[in-house]
N, C-alpha and C positions, 0 to 999 in steps of 0.2 A: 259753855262760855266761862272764862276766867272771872275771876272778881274785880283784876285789873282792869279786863275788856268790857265790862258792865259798869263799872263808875266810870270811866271815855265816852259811854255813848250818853250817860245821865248826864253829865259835863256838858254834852254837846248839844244837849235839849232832845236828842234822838225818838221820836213815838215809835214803840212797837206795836205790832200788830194785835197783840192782847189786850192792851189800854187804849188802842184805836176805837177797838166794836165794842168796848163795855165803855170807855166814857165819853166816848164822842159818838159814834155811830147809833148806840141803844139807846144812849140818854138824848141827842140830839135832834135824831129823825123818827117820828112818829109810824108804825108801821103804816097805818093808812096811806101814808104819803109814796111810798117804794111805788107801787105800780103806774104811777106817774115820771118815774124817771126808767123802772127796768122794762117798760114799753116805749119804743122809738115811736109808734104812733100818737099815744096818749102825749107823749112828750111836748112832740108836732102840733098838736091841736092846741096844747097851756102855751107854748110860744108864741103860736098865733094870735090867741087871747092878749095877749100884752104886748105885741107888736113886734116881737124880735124873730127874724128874717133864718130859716133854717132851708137847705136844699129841696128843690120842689120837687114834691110828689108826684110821681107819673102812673104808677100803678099798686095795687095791694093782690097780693093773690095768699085768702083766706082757704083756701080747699085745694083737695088733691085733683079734683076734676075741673078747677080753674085753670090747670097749669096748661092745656091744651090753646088756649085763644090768649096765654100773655104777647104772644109774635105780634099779633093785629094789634094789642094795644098799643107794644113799643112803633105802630108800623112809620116810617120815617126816621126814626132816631135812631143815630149812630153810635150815641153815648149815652151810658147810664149805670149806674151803679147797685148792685143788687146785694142784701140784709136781710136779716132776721131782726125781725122786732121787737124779738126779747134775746139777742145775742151778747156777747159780751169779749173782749180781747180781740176783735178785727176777726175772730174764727165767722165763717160762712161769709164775707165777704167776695164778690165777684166784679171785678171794676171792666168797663167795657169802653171801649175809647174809640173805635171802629168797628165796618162789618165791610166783609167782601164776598166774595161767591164762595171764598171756601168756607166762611163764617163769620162768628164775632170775635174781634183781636181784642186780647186783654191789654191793662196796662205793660204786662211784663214781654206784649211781643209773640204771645203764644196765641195760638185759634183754638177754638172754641165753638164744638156742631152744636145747633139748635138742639138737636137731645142731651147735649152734655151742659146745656145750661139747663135744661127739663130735670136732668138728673139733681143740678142742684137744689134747685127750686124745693125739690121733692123731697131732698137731705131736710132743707130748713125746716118746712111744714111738719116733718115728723121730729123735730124739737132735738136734733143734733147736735145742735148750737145753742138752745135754750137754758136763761139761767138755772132752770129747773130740770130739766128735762122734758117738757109737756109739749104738746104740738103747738106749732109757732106760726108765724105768720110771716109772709114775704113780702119785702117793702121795694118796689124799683124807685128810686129817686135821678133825677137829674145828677148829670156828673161834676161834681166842683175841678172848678178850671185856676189851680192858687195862684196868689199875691206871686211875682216872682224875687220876692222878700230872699224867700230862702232857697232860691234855684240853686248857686253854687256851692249847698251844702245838703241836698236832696238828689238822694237815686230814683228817681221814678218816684210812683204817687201823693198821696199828698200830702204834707206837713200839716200837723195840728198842734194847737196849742191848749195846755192843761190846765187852769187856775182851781186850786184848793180854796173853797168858801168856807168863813168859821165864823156863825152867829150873823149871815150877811156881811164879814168883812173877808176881801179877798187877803188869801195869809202868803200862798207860795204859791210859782208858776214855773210854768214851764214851756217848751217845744221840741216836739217829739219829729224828729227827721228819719225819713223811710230812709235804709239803706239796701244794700245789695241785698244779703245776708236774709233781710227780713223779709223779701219780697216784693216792695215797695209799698209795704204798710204801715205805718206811722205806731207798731206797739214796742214796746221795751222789751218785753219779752221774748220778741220773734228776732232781735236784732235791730230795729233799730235804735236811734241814738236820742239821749236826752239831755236840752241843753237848758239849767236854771234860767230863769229871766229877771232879770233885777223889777222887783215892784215898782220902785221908785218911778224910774225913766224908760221901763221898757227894752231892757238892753239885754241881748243875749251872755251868761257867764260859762262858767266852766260849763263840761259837757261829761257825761256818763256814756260810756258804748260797753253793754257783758258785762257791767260791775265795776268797769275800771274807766279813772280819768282820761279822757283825751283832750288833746286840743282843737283834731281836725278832724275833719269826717272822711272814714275811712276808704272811701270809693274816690269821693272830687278831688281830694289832700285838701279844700280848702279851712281856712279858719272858721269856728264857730265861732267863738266869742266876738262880741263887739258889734253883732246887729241890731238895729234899731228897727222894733215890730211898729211897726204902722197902726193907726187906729188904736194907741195902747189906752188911752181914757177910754174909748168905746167900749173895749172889749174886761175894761176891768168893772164897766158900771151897768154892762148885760152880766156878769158873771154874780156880782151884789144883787141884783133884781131877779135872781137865780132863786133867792128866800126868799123874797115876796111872792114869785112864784108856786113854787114846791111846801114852803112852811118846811122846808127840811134845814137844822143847822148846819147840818154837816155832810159836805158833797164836793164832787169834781162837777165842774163844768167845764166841754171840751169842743173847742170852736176852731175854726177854720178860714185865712184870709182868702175870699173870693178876688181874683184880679177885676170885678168889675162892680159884686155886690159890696165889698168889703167883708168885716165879720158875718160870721154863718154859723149857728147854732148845730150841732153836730148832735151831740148827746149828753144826757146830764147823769152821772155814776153817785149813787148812794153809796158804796163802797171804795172811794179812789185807793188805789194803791199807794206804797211809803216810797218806792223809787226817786220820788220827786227827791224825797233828801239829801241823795247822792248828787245827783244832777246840780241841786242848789248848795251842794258842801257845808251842811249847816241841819238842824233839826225843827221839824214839826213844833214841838210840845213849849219850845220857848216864845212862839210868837201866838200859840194856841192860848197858854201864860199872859202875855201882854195883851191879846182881844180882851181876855176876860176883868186885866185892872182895864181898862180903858175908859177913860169919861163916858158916861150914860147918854152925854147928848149926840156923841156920834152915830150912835144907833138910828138917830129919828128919820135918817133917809142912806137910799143906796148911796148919792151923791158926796156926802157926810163921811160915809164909812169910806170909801175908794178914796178920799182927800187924807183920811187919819192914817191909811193904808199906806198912801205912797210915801209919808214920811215916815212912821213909824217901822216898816220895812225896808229903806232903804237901803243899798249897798253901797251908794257913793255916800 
């Protein structure tokens, strides 16, 4: 990198991924604490604890000789969604939306033999998808049915939403829209798109698709900017109660609008990714800067920090 191209991104408040995991991630999150956010279960059960509402559990399948009777469990259900409990980036993912005689239809339209969902099953357990690589555990959850907030800007599955927590205060957010490309997964990686959310008022801004600015999402044509997310208090004062939770300073919290439960607690990331900053055209480390001067009595509640939050990050 140039010396020109290194003072533009200090300029710009930019966090790299160096000063991420040495002064935020190491100093902020206590190790004890990781196995409560890189386990989707453990995760599910502290939500529980503290009332905030995540897609319901239908089955766990611990063993390679459980994988035999998951049919009976799902028996009735047409939809459900299947995970790895210590997965990470949408990888092992299986969204199920139907079943017919020829099987079970994914979201994308394809079928799918009860052995070819055995087969998955059996990837996860042996820790495929595992943040570590260690045998894992397979979670079926209910299918989330979203807010249609952001139908004309989603290719198939489900849109979620990002918020960055710093010290209990929500700093940067976002909304990740499944496109073609990605599959209909909601990760930045695979293709889909990432649109900043102004703190303030909840409002969708520019959008990231592959690195680069758009304005519209690449499958609908439609505009991203300029939506207005529903439930934006709610889901900025579950994402604050995220450190009362966890005890962790420094984390993603990644949620979901239910069309009928509202916000839906998905997964909570010790490690969030920097992408956000594209998305939000604007860096981490200056508003990471402004938590830290910030009057002392905001701290005293989640309520507190989401109110110092919305004005101090505002974009309007």
């Amino acid at each position: 990198m140039s010396r020109g191209a290194a003072a533009w991104l200090g300029d710009a408040g930019v966090l790299g991924m160096n000063r991420r995991n040495a002064e935020y991630i190491m100093r902020h999150n206590p190790r004890s604490a990781f196995p409560l956010v890189d386990d989707k279960l453990l995760t599910k059960r502290l939500a529980a604890e503290y009332g905030v509402p995540t897609p319901e559990l239908l089955h766990v399948i611990a063993h390679h000789g459980d994988i035999a009777g998951f049919e009976k469990a799902l028996e009735g259900r047409t939809e459900f969604v299947i995970k790895p409990a210590r997965g990470s980036g949408g990888s092992g993912i299986t969204l199920i939306v139907d079943r017919t005689d020829r099987g079970f239809v994914k979201h994308s339209g394809d079928v799918v033999s009860l052995e070819g969902l055995a087969y998955a099953l059996s990837d996860i357990l042996s820790g495929i998808y595992s943040l570590e690589g260690r045998e894992d555990r397979a979670i079926i959850e209910a299918l989330v049915h979203p807010d249609p907030v952001f139908a004309s800007v989603t290719h198939q599955g489900v849109p979620d939403i990002r918020i960055v927590v710093y010290r209990g205060v929500p700093v940067m957010a976002m909304t990740r829209l499944p496109t073609r490309k990605s599959d209909g997964k909601a990760n930045l990686h695979r293709g889909a798109i990432g649109a900043g959310i102004d703190i303030g008022n909840g409002r969708t801004m520019t959008a990231v698709h592959e690195s680069r600015v758009v304005s519209h999402h690449p499958d609908t044509g439609n505009k991203v900017e300029g939506i207005a997310v529903p439930f934006w208090e709610e889901m900025l004062l579950v994402a604050a109660r995220a450190h009362e939770m966890t005890r962790m300073g420094y984390l993603g919290v990644d949620m979901v609008l239910d069309r009928d439960k509202g916000p839906v607690l998905l997964e909570l990331n010790a490690r969030p990714g920097l992408q956000i900053q594209i998305a939000n055209q604007g860096g981490l480390r200056k508003r990471l800067d402004m938590t830290d001067s910030a009057p002392g009595d905001i701290f005293l509640s989640p309520e507190s920090r989401v109110a110092w939050a919305r004005t101090a990050f505002s974009a309007s």
